[in-house]
N, CA and C of each residue as an Amber inpcrd file, in Angstrom:
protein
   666
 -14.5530000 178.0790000 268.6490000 -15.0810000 178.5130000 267.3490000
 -14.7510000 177.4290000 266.3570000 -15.2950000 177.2390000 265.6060000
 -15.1910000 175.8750000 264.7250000 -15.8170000 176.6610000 263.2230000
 -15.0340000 176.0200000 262.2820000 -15.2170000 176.1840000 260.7490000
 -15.4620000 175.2980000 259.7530000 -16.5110000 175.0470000 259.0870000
 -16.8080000 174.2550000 258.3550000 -16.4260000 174.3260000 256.5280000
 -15.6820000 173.5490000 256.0960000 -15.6720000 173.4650000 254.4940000
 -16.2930000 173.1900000 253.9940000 -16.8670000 174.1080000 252.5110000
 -17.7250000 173.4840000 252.0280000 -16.9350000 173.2290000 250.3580000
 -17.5700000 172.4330000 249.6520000 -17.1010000 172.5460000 248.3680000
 -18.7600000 172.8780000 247.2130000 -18.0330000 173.9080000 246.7050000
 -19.0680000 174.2960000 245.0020000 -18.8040000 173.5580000 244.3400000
 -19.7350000 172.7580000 243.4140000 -19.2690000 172.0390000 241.7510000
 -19.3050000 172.8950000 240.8920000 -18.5640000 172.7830000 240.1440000
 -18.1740000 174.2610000 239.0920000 -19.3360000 174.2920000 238.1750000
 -19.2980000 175.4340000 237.1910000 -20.4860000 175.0610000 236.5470000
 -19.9540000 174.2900000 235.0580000 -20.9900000 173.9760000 234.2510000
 -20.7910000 173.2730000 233.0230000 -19.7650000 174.1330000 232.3230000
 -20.2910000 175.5850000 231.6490000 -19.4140000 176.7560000 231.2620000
 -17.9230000 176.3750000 231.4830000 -18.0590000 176.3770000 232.8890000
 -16.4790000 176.3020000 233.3170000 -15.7270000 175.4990000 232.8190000
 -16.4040000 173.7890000 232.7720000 -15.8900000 172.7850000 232.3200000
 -15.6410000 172.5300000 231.2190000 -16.4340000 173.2700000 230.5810000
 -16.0560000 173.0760000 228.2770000 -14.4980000 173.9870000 228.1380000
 -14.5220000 175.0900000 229.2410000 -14.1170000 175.8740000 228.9170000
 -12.3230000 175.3400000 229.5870000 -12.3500000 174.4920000 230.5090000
 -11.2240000 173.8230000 230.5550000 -10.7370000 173.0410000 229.4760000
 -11.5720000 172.0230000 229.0080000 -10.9630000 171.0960000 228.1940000
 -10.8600000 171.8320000 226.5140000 -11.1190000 172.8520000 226.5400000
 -10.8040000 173.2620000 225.1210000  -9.6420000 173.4240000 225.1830000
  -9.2870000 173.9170000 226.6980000  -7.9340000 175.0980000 227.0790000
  -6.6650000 173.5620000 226.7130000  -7.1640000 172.1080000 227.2510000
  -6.4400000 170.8020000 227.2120000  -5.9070000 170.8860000 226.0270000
  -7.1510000 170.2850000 225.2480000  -7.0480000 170.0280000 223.8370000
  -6.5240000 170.9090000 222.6120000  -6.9390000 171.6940000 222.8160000
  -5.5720000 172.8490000 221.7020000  -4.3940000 172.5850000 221.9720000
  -3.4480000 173.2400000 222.8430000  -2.3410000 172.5120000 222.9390000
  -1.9690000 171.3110000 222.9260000  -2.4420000 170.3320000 223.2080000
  -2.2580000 168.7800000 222.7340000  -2.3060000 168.2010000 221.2490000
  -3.0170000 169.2710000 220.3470000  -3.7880000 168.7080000 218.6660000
  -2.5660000 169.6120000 218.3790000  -1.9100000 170.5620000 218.8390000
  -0.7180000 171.6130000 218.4580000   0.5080000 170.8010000 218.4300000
   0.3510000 170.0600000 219.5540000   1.7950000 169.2280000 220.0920000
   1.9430000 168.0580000 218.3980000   0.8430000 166.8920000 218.5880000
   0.8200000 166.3980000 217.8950000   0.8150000 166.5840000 216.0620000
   0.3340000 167.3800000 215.9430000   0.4530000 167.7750000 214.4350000
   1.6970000 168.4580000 214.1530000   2.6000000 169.1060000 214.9630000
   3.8190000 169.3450000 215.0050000   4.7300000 168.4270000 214.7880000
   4.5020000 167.4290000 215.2080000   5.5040000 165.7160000 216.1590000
   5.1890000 165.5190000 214.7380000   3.9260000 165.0960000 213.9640000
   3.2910000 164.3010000 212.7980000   4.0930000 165.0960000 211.3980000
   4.2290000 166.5150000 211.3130000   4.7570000 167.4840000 210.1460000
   6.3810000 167.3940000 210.2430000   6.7480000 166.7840000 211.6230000
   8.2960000 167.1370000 211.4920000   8.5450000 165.3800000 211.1420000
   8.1380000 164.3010000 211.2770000   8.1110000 163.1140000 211.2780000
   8.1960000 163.1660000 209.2790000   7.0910000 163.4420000 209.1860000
   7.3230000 163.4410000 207.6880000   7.5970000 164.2480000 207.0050000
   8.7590000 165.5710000 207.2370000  10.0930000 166.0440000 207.2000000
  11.0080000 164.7460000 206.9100000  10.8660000 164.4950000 208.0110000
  12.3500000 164.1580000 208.3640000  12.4670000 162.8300000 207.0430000
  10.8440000 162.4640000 206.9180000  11.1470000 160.8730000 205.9860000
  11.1660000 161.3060000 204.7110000  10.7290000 163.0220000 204.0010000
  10.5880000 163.1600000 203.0220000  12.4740000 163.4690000 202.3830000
  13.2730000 164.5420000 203.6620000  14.3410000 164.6350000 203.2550000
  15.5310000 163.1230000 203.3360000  15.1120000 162.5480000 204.1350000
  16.1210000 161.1670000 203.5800000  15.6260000 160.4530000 202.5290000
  14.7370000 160.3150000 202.3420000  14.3040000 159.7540000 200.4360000
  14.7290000 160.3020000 199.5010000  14.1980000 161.9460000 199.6780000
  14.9660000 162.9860000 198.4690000  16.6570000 162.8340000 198.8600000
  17.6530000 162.7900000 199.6190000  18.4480000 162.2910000 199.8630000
  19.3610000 161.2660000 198.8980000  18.5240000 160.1520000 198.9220000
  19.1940000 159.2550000 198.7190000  19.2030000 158.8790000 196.8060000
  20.2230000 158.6040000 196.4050000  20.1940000 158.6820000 194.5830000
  19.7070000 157.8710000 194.2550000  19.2990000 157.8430000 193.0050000
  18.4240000 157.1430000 192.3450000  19.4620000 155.9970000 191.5310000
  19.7290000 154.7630000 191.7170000  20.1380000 154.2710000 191.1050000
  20.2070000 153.2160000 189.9900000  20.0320000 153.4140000 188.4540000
  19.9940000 152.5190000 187.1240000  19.8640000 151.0200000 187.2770000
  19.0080000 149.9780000 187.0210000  19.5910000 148.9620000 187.4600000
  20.5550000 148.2870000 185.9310000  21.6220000 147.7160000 186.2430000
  22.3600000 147.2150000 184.9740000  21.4080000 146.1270000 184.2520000
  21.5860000 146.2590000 182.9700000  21.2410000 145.7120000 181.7100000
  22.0530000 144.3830000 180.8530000  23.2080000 144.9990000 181.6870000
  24.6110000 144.3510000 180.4740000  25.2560000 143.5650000 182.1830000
  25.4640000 142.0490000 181.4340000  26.0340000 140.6990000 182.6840000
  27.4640000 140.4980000 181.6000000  28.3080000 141.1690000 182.6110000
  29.8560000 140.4110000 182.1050000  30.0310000 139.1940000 182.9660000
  30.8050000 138.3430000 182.1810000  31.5310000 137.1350000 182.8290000
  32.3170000 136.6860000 181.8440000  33.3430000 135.6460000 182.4260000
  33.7680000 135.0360000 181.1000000  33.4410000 133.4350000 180.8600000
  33.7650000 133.3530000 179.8810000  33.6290000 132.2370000 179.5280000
  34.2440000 131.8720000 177.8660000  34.0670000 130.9020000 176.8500000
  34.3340000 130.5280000 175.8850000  33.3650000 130.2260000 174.8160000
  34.1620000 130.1820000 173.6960000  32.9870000 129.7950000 172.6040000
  33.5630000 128.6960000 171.6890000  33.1840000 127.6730000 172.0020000
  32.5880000 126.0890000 171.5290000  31.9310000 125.8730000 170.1260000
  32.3300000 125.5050000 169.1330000  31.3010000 125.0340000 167.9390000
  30.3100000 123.9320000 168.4610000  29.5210000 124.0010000 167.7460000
  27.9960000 122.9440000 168.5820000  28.3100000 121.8150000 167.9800000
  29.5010000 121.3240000 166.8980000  29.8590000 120.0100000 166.7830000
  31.2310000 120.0360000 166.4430000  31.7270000 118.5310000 166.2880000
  32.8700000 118.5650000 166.5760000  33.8730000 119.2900000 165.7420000
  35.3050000 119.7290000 165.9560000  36.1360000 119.9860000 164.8330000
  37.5970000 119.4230000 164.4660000  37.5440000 118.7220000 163.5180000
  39.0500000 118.1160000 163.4700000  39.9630000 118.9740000 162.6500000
  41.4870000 118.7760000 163.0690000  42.6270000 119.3580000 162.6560000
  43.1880000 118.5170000 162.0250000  43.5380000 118.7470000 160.4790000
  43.4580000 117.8410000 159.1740000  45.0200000 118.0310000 158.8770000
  45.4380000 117.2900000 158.8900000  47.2860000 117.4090000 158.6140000
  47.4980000 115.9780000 158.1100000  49.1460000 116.7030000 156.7900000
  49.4840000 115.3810000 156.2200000  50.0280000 114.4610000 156.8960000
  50.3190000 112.9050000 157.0560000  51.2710000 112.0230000 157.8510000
  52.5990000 112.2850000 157.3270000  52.8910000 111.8360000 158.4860000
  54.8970000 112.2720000 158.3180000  55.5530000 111.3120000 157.6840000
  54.9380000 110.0030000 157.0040000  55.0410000 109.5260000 155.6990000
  55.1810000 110.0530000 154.6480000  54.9270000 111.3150000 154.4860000
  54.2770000 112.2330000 153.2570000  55.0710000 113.3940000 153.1510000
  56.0550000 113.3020000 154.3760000  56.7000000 114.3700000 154.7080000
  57.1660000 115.4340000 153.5100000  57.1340000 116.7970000 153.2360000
  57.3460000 117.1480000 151.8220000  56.6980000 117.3200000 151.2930000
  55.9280000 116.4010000 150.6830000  55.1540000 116.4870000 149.4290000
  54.2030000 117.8160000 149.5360000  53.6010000 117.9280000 148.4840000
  52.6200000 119.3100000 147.9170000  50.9460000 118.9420000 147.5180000
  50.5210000 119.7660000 148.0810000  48.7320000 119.7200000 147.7840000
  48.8270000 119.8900000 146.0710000  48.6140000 118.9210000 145.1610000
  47.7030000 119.3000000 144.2050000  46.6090000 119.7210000 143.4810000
  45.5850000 119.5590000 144.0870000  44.1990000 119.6150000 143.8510000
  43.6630000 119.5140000 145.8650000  42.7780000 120.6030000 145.9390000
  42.1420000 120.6390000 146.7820000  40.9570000 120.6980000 146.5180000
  39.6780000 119.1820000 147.3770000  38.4410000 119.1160000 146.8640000
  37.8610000 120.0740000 147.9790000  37.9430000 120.3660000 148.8600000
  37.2650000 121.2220000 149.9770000  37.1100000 122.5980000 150.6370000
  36.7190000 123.1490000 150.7930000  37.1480000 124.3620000 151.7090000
  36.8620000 124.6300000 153.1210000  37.3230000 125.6510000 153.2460000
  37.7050000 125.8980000 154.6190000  36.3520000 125.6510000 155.4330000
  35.6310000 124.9570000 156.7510000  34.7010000 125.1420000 157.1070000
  33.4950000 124.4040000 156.6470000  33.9030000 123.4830000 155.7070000
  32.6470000 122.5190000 154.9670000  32.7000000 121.0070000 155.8120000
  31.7620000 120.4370000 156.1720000  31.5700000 119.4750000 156.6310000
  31.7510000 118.1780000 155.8270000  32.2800000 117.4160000 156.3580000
  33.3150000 116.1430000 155.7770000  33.1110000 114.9030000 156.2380000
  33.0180000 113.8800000 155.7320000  32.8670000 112.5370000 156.0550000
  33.4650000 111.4910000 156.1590000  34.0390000 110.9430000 156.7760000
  34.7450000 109.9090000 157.2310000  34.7110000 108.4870000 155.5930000
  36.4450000 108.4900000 155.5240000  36.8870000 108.5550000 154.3150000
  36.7350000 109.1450000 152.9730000  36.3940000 110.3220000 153.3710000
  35.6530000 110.7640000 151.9320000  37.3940000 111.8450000 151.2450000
  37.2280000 111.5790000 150.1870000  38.8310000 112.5690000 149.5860000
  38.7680000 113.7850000 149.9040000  39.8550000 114.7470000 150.7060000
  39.7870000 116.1110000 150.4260000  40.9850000 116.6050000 149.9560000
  41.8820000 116.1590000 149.3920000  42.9660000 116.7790000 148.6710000
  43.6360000 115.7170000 147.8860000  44.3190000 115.8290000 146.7610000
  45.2380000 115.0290000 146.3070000  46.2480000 115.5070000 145.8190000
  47.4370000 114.7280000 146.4160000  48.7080000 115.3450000 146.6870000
  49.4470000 115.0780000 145.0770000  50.5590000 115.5180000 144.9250000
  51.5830000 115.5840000 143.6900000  51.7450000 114.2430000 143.3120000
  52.4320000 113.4880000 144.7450000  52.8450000 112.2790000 144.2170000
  52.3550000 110.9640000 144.1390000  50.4500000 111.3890000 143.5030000
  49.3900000 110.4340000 143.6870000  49.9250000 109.8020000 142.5510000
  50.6790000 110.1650000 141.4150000  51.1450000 108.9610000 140.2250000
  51.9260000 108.4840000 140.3580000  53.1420000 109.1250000 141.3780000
  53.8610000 107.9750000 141.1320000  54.1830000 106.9880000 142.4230000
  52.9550000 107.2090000 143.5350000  52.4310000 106.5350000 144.5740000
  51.9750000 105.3450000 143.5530000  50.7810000 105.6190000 142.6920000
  50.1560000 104.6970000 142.2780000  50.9550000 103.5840000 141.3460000
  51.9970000 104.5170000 140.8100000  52.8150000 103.0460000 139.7180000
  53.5140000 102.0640000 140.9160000  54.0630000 103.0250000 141.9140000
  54.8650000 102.2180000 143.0540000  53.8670000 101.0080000 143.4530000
  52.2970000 101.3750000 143.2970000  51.4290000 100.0550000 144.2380000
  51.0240000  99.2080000 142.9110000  50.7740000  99.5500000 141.3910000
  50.9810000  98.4880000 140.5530000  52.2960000  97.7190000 140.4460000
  53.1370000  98.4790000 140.7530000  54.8000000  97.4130000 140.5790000
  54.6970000  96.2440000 141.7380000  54.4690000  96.9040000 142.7610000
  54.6790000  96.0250000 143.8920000  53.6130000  94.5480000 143.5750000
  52.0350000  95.6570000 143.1970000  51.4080000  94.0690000 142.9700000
  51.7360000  93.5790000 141.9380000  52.1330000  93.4160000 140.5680000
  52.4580000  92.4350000 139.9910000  54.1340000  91.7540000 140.3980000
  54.7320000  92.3480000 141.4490000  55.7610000  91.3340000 142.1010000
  55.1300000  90.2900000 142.9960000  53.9140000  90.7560000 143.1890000
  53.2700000  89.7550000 144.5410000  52.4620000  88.5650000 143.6660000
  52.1710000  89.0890000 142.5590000  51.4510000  87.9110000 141.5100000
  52.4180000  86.8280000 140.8010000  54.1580000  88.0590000 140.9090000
  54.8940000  86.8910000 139.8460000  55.3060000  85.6790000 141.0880000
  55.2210000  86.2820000 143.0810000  55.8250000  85.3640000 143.6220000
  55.1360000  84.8080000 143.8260000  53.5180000  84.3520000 143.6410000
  52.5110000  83.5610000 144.0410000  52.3680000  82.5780000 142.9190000
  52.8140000  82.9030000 141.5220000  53.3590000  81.9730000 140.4590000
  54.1200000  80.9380000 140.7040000  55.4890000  81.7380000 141.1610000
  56.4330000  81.4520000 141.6920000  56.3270000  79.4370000 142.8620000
  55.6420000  80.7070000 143.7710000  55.1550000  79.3000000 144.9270000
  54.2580000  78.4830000 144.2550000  53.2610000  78.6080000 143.4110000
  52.3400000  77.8750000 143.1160000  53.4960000  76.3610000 142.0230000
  54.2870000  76.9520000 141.1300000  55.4570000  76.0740000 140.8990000
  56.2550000  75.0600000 141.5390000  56.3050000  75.7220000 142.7790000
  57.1980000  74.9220000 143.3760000  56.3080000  73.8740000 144.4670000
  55.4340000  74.3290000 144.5740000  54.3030000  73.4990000 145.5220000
  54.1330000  72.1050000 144.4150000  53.7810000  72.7450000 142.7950000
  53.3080000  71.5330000 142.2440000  54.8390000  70.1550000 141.9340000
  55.8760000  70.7750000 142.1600000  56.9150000  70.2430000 142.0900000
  57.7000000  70.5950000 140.8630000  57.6820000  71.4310000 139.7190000
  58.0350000  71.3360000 138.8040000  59.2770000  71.9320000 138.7320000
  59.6060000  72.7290000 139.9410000  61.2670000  72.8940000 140.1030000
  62.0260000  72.7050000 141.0990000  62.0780000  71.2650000 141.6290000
  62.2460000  70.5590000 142.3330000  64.0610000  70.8150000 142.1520000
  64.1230000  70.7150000 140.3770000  66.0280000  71.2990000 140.6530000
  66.4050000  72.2040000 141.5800000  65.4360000  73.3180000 141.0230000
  65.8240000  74.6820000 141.8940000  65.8480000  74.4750000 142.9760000
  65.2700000  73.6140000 143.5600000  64.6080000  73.2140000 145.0840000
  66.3690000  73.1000000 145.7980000  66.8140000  72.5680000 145.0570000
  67.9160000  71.4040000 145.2640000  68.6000000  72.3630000 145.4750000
  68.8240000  72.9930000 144.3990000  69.9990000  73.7140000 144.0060000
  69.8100000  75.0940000 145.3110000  68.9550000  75.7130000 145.8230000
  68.6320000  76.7120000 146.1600000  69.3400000  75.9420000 147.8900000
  68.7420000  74.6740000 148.2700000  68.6590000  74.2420000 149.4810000
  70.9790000  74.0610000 149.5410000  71.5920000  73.8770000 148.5650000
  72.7910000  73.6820000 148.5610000  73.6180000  75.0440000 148.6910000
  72.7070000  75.7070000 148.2320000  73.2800000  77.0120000 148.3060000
  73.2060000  77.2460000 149.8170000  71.9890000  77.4590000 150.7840000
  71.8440000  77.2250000 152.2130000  72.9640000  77.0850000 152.9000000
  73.0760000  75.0440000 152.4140000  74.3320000  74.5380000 153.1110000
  75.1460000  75.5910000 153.1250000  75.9390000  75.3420000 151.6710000
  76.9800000  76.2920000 151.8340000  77.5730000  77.2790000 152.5590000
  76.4800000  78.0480000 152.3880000  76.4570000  79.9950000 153.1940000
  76.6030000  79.2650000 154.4520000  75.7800000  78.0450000 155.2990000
  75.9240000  77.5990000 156.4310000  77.4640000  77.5840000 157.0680000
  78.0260000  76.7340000 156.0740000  79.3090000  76.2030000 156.2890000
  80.1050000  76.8440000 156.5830000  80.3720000  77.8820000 155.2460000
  80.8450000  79.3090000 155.3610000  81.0480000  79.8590000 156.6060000
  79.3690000  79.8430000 157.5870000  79.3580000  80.8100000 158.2330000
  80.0300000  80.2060000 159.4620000  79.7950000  78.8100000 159.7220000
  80.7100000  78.0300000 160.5700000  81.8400000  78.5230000 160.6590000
  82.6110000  77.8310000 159.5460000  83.8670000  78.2610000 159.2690000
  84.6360000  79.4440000 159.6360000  83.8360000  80.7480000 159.2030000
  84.5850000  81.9530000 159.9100000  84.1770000  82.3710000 161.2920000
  82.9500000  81.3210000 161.3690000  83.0730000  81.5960000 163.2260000
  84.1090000  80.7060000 164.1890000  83.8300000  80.2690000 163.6350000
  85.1000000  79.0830000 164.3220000  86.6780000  80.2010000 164.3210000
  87.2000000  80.3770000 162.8590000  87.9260000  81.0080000 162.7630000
  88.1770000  82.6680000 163.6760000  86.9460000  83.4740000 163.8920000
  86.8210000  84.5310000 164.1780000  87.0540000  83.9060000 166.2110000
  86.9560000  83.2700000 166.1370000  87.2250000  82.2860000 167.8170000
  88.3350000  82.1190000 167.5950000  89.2320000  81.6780000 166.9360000
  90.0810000  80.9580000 166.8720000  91.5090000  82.9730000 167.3730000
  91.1310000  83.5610000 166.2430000  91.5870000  84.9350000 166.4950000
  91.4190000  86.0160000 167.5510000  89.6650000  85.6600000 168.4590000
  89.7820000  85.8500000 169.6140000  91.0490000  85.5480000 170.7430000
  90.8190000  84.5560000 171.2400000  91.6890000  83.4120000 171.5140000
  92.8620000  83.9230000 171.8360000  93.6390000  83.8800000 170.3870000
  94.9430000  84.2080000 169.7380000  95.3560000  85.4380000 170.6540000
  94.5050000  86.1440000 170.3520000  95.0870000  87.7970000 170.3990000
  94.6600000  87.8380000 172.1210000  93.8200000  87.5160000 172.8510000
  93.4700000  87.3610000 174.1910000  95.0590000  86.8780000 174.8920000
  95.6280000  85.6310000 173.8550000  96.7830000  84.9290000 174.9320000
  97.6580000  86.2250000 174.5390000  98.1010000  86.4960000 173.4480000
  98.7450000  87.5750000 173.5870000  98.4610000  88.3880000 174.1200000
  97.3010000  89.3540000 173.9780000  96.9420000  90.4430000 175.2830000
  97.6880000  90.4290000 176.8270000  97.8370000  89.1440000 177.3320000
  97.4820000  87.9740000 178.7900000  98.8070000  88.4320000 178.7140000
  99.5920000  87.4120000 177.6000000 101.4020000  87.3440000 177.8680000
 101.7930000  88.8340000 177.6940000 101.3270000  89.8520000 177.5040000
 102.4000000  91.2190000 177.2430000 101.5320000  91.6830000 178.1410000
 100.3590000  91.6880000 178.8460000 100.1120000  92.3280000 180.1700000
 100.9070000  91.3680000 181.2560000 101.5480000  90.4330000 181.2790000
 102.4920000  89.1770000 182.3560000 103.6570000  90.6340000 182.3590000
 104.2330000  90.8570000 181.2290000 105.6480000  90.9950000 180.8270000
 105.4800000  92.1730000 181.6570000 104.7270000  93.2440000 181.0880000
 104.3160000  94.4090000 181.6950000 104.4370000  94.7930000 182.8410000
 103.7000000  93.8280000 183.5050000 103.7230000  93.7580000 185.2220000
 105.0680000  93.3320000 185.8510000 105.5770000  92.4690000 185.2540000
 106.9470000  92.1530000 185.9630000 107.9520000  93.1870000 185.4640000
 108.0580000  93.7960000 184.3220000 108.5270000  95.1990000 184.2510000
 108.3570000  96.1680000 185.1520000 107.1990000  96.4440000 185.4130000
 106.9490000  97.3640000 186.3830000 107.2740000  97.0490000 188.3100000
 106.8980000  95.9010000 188.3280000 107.2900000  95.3750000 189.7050000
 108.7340000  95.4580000 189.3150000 109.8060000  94.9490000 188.6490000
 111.5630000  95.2270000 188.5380000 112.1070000  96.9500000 188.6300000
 111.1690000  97.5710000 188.0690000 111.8480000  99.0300000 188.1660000
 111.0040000  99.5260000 189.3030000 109.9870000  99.1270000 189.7820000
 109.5470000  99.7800000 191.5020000 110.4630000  99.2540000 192.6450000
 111.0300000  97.9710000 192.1910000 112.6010000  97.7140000 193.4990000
 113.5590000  98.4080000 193.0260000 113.6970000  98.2120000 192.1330000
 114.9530000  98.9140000 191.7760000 114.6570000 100.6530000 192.3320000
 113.6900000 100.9190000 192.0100000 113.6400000 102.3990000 192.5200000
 113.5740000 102.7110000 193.7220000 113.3600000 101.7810000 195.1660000
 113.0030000 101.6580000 196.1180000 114.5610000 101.3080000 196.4230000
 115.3690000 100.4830000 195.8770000 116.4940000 100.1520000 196.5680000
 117.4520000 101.4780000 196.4590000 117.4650000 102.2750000 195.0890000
 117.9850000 103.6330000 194.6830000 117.6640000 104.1950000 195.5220000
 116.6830000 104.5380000 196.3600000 116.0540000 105.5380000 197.1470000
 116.6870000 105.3240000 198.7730000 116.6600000 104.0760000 198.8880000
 117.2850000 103.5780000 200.2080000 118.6330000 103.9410000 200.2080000
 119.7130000 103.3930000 199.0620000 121.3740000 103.6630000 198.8490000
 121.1090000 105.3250000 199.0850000 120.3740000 106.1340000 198.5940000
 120.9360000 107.4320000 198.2920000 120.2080000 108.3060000 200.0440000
 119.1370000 107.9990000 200.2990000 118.9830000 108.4080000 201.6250000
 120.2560000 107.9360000 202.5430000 120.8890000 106.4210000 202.7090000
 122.2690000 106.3600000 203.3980000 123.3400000 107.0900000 202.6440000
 123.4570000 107.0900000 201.7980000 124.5510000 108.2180000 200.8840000
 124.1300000 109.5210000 201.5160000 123.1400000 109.8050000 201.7630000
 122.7500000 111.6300000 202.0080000 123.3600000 111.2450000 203.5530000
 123.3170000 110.1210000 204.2450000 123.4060000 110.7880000 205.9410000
 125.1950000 111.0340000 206.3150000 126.1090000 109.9740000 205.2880000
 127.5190000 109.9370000 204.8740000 127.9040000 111.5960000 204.5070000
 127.1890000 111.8900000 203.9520000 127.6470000 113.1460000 203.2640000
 127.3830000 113.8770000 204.4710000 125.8830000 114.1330000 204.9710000
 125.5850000 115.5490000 206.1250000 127.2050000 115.2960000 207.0250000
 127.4470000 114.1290000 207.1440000 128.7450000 113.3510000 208.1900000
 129.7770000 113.8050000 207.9150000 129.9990000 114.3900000 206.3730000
 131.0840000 114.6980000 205.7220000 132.1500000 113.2250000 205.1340000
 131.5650000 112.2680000 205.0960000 132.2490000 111.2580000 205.2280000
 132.3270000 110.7840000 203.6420000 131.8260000 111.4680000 203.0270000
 131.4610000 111.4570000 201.1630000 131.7300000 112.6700000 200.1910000
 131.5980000 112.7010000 199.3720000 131.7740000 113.8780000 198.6300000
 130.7320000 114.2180000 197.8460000 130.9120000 115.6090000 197.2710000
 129.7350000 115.9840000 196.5990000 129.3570000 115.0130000 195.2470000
 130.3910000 114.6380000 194.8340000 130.1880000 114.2200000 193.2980000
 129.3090000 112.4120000 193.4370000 130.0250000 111.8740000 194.9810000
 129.2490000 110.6410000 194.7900000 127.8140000 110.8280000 195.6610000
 127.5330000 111.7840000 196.0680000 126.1570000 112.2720000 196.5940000
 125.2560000 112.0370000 195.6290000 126.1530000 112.9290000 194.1400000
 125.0190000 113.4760000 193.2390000 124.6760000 112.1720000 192.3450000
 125.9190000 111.4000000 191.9900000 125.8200000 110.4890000 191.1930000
 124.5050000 109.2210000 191.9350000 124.2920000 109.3830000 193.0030000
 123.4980000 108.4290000 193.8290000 122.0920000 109.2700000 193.5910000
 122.1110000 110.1200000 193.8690000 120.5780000 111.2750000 193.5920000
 119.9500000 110.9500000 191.8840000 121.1660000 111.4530000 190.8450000
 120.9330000 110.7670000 189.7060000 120.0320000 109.4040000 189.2660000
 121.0110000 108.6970000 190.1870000 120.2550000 106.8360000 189.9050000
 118.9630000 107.1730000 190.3640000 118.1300000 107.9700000 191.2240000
 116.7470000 107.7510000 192.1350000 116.1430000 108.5710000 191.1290000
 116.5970000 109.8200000 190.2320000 115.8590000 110.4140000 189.3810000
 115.9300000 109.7620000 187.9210000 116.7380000 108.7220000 187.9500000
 116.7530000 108.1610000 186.5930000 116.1690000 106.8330000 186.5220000
């Protein structure tokens, strides 16, 4: 006995009626996957704070005038003295030698620089005289005076040598004396010291007495 298979093709009906059955659940799957996706991106945005951006830049740094500034003080020539008159104020721009104060002792600064120059006019008189020859005495007389003070000064140098000298040999001879003083009482104290160490070994011996023990001890402390 033998059996044969056959196969039916389904009908169309059948076939719409599968792939609807596909496709619903698949457009279900996906629009699910798609609604929870943008969940998930809407709550980490709302999430995250909103933050200000800053306005205000700290740092440090300094502040510089845009030209230069000098610090104006009296010279220590001047030491003391007092502002009389002030031409300027604080913050005004100033020019190289130009006056900004004058001090107390601008008068009697100023008689001090007329005195001085008419001393500088009477000694340019002075030289102009003696260049033309007309005090040729003075010349003389001034150049003897020179000598003199010269001589003078010879004289007490020589002399001021002469008292070096002097007082050096003496220095010399009482540092001689000195030393041979001192070398005479270092034997002598050395020979005291020797007698009275043999005096001490007489005595431990019993061969001496107390009184010439002591009188020997004496000489080494005296």
């Amino acid at each position: 006995m033998s059996y044969k298979l056959s196969f039916k093709s389904p009908s169309p009906g059948l076939i719409g009626l599968m792939v609807a059955a596909t496709t619903i659940p698949l457009g279900i799957i996906i629009y699910g996957v798609s609604n929870f996706g943008q969940m998930g991106k809407t709550s980490v945005t709302e999430s995250k704070p909103i933050v200000p951006i800053a306005e205000i830049v700290t740092a440090l740094g300094r502040l510089e005038p845009e030209t230069e500034v000098i610090k104006l003080s009296a010279p220590l020539a001047l030491d003391g003295d007092r502002i009389s008159q002030l031409l300027v104020k604080e913050g005004d721009n100033v020019k190289v030698g130009q006056v900004i104060a004058i001090l107390q002792s601008r008068d009697l600064l100023k008689n001090a620089l007329i005195q001085s120059m008419k001393q500088v006019e009477v000694a340019k008189a002075k030289l102009a005289q003696i260049k033309a020859g007309a005090k040729s005495g003075e010349i003389q007389e001034q150049s003897a005076i020179v000598d003199r003070v010269k001589a003078q000064y010879t004289g007490d140098k020589q002399a001021q040598a002469e008292n070096i000298a002097r007082i050096s040999a003496q220095w010399e001879g009482d540092r001689i004396a000195q030393t041979a003083t001192i070398n005479k009482l270092t034997a002598e104290l050395k020979n005291a010291e020797s007698e009275y160490q043999r005096y001490q070994q007489l005595f431990s011996e019993g061969a001496i007495s107390n009184s010439v023990i002591d009188s020997k001890r004496l000489n080494v402390e005296t």
